[in-house]
C-alpha positions as a Markdown table, in Angstrom:
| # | Residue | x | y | z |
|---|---|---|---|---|
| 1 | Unk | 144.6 | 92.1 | 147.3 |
| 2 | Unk | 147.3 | 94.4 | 147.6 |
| 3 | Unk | 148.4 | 94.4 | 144.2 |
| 4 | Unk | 144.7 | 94.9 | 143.1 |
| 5 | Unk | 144.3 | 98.1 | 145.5 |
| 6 | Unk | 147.8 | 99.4 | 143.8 |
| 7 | Unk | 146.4 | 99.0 | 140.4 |
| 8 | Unk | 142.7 | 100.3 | 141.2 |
| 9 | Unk | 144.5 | 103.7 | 142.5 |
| 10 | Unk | 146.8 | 103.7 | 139.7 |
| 11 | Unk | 144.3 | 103.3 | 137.7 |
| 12 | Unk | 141.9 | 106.3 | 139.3 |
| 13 | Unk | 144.1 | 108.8 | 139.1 |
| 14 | Unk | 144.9 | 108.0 | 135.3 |
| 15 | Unk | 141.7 | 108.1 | 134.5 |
| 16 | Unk | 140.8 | 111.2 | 136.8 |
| 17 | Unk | 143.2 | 112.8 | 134.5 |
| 18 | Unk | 141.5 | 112.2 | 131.5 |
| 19 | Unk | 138.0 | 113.3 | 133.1 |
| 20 | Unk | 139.6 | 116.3 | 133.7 |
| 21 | Unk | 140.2 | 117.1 | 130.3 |
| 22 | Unk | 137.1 | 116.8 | 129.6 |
| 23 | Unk | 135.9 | 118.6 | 133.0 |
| 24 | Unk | 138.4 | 122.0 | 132.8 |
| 25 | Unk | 136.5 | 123.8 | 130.2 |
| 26 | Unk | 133.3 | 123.7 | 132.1 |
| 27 | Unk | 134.9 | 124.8 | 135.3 |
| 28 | Unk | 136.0 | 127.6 | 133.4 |
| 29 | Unk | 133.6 | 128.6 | 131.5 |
| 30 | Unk | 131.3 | 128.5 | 134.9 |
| 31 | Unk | 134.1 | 130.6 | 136.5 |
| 32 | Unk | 134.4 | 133.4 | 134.4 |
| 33 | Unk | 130.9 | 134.1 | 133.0 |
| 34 | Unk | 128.4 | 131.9 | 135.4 |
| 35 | Unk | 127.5 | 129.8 | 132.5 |
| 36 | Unk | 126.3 | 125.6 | 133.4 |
| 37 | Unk | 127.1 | 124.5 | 129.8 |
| 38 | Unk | 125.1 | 121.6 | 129.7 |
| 39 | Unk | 126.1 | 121.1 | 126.3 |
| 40 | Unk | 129.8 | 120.2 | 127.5 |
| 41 | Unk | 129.1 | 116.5 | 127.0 |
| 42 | Unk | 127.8 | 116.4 | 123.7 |
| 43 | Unk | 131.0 | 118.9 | 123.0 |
| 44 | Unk | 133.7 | 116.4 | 124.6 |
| 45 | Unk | 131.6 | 114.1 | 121.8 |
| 46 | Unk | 131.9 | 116.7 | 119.1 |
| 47 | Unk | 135.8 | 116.4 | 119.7 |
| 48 | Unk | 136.1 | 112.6 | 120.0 |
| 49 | Unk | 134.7 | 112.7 | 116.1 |
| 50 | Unk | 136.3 | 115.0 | 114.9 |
| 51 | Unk | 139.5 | 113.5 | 116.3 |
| 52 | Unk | 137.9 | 110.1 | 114.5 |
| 53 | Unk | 137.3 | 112.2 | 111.2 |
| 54 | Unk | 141.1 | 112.9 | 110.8 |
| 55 | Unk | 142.6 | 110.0 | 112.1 |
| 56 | Unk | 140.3 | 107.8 | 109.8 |
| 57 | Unk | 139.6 | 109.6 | 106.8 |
| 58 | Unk | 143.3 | 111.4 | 106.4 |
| 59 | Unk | 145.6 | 109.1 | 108.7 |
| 60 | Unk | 146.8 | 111.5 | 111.2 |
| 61 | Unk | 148.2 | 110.5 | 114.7 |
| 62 | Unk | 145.6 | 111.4 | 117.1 |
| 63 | Unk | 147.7 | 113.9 | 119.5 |
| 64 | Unk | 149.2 | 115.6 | 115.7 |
| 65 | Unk | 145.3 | 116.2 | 115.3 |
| 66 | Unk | 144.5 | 118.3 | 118.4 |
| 67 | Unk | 146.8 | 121.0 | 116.6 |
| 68 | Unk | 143.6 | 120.9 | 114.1 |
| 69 | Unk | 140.5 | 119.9 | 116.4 |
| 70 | Unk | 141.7 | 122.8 | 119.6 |
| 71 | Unk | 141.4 | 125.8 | 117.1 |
| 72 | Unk | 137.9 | 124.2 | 115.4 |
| 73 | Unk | 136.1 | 123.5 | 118.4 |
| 74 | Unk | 137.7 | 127.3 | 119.6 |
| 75 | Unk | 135.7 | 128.7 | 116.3 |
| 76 | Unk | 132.6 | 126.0 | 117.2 |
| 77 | Unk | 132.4 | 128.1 | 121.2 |
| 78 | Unk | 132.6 | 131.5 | 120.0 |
| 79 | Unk | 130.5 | 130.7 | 117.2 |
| 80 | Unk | 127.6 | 129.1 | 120.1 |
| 81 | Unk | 128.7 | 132.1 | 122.3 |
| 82 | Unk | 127.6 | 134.9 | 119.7 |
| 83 | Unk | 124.4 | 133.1 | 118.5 |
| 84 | Unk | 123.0 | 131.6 | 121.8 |
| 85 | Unk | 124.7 | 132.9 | 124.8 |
| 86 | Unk | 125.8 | 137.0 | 124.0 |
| 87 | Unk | 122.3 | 138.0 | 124.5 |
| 88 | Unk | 121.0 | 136.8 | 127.5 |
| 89 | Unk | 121.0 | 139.2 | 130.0 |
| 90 | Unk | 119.5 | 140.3 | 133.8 |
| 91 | Unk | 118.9 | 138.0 | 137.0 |
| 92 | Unk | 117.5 | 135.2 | 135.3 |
| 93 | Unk | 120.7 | 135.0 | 132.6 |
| 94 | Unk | 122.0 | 131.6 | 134.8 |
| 95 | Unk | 119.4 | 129.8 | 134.6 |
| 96 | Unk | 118.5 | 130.7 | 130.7 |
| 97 | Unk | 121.6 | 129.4 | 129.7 |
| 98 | Unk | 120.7 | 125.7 | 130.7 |
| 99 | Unk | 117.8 | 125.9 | 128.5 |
| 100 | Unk | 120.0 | 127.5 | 125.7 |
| 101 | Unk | 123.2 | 125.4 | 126.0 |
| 102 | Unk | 120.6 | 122.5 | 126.6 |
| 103 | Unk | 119.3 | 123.3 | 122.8 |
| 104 | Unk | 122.3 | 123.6 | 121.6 |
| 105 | Unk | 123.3 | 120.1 | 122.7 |
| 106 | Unk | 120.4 | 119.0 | 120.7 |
| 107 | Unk | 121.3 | 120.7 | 117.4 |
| 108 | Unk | 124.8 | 119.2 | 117.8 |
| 109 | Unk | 123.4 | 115.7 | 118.4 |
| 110 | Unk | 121.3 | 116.1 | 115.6 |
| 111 | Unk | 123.6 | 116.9 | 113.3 |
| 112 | Unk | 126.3 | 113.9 | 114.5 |
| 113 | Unk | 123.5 | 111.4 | 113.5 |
| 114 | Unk | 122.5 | 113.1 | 110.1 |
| 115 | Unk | 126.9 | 113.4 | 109.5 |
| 116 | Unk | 128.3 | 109.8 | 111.6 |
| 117 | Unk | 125.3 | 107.8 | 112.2 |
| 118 | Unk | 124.2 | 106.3 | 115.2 |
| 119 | Unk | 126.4 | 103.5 | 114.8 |
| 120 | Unk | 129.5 | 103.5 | 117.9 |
| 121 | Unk | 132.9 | 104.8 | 116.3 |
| 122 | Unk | 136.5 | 104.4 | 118.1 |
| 123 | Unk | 140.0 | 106.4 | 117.8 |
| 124 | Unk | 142.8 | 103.5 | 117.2 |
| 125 | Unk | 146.6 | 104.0 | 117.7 |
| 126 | Unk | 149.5 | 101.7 | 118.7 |
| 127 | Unk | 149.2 | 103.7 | 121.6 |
| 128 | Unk | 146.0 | 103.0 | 122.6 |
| 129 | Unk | 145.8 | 99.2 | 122.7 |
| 130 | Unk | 149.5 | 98.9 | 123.9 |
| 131 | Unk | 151.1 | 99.0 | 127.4 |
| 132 | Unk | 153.9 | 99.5 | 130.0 |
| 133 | Unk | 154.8 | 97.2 | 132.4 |
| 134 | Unk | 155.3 | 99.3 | 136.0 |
| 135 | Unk | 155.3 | 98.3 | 139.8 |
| 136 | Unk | 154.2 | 95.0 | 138.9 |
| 137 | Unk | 151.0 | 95.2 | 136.3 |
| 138 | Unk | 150.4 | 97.4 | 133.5 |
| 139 | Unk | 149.4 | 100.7 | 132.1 |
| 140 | Unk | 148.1 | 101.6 | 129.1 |
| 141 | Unk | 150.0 | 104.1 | 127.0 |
| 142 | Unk | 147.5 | 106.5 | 126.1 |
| 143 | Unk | 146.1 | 107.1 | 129.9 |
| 144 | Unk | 149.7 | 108.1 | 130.8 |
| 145 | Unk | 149.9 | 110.5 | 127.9 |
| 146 | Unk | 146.5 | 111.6 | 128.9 |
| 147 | Unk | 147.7 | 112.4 | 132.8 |
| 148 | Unk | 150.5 | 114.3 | 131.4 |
| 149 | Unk | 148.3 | 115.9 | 128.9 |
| 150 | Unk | 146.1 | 117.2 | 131.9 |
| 151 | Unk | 148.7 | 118.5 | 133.8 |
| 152 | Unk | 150.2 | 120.4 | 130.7 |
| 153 | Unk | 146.5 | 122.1 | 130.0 |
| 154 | Unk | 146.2 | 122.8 | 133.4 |
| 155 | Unk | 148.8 | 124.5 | 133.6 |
| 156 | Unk | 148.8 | 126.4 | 130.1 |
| 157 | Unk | 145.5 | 127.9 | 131.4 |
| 158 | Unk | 147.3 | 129.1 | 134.7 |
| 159 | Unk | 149.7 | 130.8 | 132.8 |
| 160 | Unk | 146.9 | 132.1 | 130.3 |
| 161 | Unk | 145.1 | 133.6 | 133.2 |
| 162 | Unk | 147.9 | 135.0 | 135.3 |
| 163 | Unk | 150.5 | 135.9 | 133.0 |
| 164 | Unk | 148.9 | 137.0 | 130.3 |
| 165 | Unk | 147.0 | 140.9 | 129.3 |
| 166 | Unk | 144.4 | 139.1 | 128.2 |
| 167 | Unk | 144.0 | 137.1 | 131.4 |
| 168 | Unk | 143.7 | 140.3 | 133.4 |
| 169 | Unk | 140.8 | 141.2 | 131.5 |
| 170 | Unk | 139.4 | 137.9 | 132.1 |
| 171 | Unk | 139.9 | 138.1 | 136.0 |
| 172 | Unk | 138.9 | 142.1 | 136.1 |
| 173 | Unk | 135.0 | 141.1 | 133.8 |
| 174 | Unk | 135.0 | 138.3 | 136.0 |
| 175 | Unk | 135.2 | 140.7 | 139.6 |
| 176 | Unk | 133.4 | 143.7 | 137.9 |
| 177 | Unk | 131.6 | 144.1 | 134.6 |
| 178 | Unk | 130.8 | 147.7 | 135.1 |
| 179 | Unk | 134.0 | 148.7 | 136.5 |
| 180 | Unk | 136.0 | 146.8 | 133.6 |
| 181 | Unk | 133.6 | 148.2 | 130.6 |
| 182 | Unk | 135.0 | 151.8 | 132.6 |
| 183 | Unk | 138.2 | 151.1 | 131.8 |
| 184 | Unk | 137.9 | 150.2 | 128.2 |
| 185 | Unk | 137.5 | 146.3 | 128.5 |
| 186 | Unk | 135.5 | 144.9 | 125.5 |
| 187 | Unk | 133.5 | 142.6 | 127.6 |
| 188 | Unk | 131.7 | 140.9 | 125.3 |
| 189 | Unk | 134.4 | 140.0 | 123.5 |
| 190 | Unk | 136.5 | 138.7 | 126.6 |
| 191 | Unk | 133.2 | 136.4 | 127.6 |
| 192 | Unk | 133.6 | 135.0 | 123.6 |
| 193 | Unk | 137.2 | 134.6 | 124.1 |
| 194 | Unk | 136.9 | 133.0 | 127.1 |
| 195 | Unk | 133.7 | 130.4 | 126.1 |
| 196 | Unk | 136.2 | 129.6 | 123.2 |
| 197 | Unk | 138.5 | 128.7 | 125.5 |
| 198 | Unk | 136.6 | 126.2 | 127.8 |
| 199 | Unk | 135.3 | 124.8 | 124.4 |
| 200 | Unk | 138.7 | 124.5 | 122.4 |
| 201 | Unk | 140.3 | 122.6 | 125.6 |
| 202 | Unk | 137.1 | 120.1 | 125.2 |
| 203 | Unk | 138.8 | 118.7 | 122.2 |
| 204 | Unk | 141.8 | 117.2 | 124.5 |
| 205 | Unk | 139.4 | 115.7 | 126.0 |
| 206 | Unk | 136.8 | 114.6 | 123.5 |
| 207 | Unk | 139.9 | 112.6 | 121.9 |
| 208 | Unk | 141.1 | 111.2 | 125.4 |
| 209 | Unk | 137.2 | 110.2 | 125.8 |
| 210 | Unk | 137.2 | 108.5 | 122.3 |
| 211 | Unk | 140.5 | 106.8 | 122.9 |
| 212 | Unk | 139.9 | 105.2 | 125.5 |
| 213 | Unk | 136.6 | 104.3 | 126.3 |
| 214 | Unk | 136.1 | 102.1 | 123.6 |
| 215 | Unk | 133.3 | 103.2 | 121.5 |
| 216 | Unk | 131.2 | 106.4 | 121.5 |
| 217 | Unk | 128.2 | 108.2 | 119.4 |
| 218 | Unk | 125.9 | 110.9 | 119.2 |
| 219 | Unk | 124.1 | 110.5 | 122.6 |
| 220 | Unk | 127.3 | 109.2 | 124.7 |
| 221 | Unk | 127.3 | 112.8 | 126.1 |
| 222 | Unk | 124.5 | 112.2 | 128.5 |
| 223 | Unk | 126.5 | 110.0 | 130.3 |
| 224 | Unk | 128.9 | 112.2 | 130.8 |
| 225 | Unk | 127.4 | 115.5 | 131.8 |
| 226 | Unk | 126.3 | 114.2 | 135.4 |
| 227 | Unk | 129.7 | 113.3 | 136.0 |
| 228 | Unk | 131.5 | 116.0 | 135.0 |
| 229 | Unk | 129.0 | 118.5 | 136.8 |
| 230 | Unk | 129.5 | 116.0 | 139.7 |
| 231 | Unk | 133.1 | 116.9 | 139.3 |
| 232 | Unk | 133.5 | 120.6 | 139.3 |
| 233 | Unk | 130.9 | 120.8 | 141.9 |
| 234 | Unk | 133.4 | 118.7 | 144.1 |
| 235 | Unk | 136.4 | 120.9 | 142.8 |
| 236 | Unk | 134.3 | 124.2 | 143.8 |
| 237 | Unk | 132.8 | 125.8 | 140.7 |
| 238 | Unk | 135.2 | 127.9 | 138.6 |
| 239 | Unk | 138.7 | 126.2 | 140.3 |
| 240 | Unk | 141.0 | 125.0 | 137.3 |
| 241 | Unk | 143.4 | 123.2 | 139.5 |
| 242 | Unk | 140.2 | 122.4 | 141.8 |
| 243 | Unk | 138.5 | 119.9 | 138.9 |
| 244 | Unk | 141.9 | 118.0 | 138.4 |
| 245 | Unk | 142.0 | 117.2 | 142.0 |
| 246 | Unk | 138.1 | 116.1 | 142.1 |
| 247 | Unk | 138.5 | 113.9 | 138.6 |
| 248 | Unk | 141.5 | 112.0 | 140.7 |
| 249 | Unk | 139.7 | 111.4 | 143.9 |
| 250 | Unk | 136.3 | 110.7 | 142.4 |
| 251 | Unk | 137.6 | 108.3 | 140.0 |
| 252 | Unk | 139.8 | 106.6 | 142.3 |
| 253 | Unk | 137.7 | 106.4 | 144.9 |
| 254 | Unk | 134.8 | 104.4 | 142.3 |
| 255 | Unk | 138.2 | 102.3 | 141.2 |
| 256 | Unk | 138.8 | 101.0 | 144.5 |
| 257 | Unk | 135.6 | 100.6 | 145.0 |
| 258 | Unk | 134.9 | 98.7 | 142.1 |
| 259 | Unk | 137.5 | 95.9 | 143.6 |
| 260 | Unk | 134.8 | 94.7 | 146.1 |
| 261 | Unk | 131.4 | 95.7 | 144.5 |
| 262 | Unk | 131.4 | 96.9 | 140.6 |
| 263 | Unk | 127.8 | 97.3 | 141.2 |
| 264 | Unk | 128.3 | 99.7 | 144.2 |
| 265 | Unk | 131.0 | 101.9 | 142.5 |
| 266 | Unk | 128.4 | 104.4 | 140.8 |
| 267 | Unk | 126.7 | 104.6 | 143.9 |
| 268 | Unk | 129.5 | 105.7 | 145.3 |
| 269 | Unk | 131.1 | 108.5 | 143.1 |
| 270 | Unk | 127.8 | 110.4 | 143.8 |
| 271 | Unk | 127.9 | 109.5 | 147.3 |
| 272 | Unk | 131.5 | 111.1 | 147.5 |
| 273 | Unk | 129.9 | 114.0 | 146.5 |
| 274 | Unk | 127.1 | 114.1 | 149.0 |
| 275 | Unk | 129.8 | 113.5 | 151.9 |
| 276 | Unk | 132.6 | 116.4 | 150.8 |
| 277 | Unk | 130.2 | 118.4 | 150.6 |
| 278 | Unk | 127.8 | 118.0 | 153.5 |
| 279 | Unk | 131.5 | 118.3 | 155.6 |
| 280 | Unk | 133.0 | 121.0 | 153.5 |
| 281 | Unk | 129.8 | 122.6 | 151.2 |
| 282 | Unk | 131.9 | 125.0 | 148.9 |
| 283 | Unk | 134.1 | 121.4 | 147.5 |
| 284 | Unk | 137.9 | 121.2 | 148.0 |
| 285 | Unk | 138.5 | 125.0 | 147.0 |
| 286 | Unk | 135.7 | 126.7 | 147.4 |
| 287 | Unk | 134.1 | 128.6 | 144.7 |
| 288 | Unk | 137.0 | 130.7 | 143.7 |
| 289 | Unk | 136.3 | 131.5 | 139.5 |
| 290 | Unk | 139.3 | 131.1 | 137.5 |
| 291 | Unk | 141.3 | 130.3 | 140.2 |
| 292 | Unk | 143.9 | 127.9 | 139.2 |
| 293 | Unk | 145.1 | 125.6 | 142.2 |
């Protein structure tokens, strides 16, 4: 039993990581311009295929293809953020974007069946069905290169935020769009920039998603949305550091879990939620936008 409780935990927090390649963008996006993107799932599905496009169609390694997929799906969110988002404005503009990004979702669903079918598709690499034998049982390859991946984009968008011009202008629209439209920031093109952003990083973890859990098509991103909503929630909405913390503890809380009752284990990740926030109702960090842990 012990060794089972070692791997469930190992397990959890190799998986949290790749949730929270698929979680970051959303947190960040929600931080800096109060936008739910309920289209995120259907986006970390948009990446998984593209991902499939190139490694099936032109050979290439799947990680060598992010240096393609991360500037695309960049284009795809400033594209979404200039057509559907840009002009909502007043008291209600929160709330409109679920019904926007919502529709958008849609349109990209519908044009993944009319492009890949409704058929399942799957990423394959030597890395993905091979493992490494450590502490007594083994790990796959391509969740350790996913943890490491998450920790590297976590940290990339730290440094984006904090160390960069640009990411002053992101944290100064973020605590005052009047005051940083005074002193020449081109807001709208900062909120662009930054939806870009949180989309481009969803290609890490569209091809994470579609390496590793096994098969995936159009409408796979309505199983994820709940979960990676449940997530940042649980991180406190807009904390970067905040949503890799929550994708490790939710994940490895259902993994242990799933040791006794694999039945109960869903139950549970939402019920995680309900009790860290009933004791602590802003999640681990508060709601602190952009604010990388």
């Amino acid at each position: 039993m012990t060794a089972e409780i070692y791997r469930a935990i190992a397990d959890g927090i190799l998986i949290g990581g790749v949730y929270a390649l698929m979680a970051v963008g959303l947190t960040l996006i929600f931080g800096v311009l109060d936008i739910i993107n309920i289209a995120q799932g259907v986006l970390v599905v948009l990446g998984a295929y593209l991902s499939y496009s190139l490694s099936a169609r032109l050979h290439l390694d799947l990680f060598l293809g992010l240096l393609i997929t991360v500037p695309a799906m960049f284009i795809v969110g400033v594209v979404i953020h200039y057509a559907f988002i840009r002009r909502l404005r007043g008291r209600e503009r929160t709330a409109m974007t679920l019904l926007v990004t919502y529709a958008v979702a849609l349109i990209i669903e519908g044009i993944l069946y009319e492009i890949y079918g409704p058929n399942d598709k799957e990423l394959t690499a030597s890395y993905v069905s091979s493992s490494v034998h450590i502490f007594g049982f083994y790990l796959p390859y391509i969740y350790l290169y996913g943890f490491a991946l998450a920790l590297v984009l976590v940290g990339a968008l730290y440094a984006l935020l904090y160390r960069t011009r640009f990411g002053r202008s992101v944290r100064a629209t973020m605590q005052d769009e009047t005051a940083a439209r005074l002193i020449g920031i081109d807001v709208n093109k900062v909120a662009a920039i930054t939806f870009g952003v949180g989309v481009a990083v969803t290609a890490t973890g569209g091809m994470m998603y579609g390496a590793t859990y096994g098969g995936f098509n159009p409408n796979s991103g309505y199983d994820l949305i709940s979960r990676l909503l449940a997530i940042i929630i649980l991180a406190g909405m807009g904390s970067i550091g905040g949503a890799l913390v929550a994708s490790i503890f939710m994940l490895t809380v259902e993994s242990l879990v799933t040791i006794w009752s694999p039945q109960w284990s869903i139950i549970v990740f939402y019920g995680a939620l309900v009790i860290v926030l009933v004791v602590h109702p802003t999640g681990f960090f508060g709601r602190q936008p952009v604010r990388a842990q």
